[in-house]
Phi, psi and omega in degrees: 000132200203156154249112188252148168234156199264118197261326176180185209200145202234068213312146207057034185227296188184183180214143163269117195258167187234087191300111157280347172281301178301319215030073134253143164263135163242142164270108171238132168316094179179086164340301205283319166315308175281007150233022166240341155308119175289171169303153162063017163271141186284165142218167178261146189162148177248143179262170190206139154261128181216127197063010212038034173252122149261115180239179141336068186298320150211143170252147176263167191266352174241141181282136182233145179274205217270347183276342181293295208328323179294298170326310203278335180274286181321288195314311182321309194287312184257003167281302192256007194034064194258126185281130177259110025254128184247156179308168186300288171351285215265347168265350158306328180292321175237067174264321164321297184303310183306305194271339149327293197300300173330294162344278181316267218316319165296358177292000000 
């Protein structure tokens, strides 16, 4: 589970996310997202591979624009003292706590 933003778009095809925890880029495979996300927008999701196709394993239902990216990154570092880019780990370790935080902010 991550917060991801959308770096660009293959529109009916798929949209390339940016892991603000990780800073990996993913390409995922998802007609629908890739015409319907604006740029630069966050989302909270987990992703999945298969076959070397990556999609959406779950997605949250609110979109956060491009201002979040700072909150979302700050809250990483000083709520969980998560170093950007932190491990695989450590965003499994604390996923519970993202969508708490995700939860809060969507209230």
């Amino acid at each position: 589970m991550s917060f991801f933003q959308a770096a660009a778009f293959d529109r009916g095809r798929g949209i390339l996310l940016r892991n603000l925890l990780t800073d990996e880029e993913h390409f995922v495979v998802d007609p629908i997202f890739s015409d319907a996300l604006p740029l630069r927008c966050v989302v909270i999701g987990r992703l999945i591979e298969f076959a070397g196709i990556t999609m959406f394993d779950a997605v949250g239902p609110r979109v956060f624009g491009p201002g979040w990216v700072r909150e979302i990154v700050s809250a990483a570092n000083d709520d969980f003292d998560l170093t950007i880019p932190a491990t695989h780990a450590q965003l499994a370790e604390f996923a519970t706590e993202l969508i708490h935080l995700y939860r809060d902010w969507s209230a």
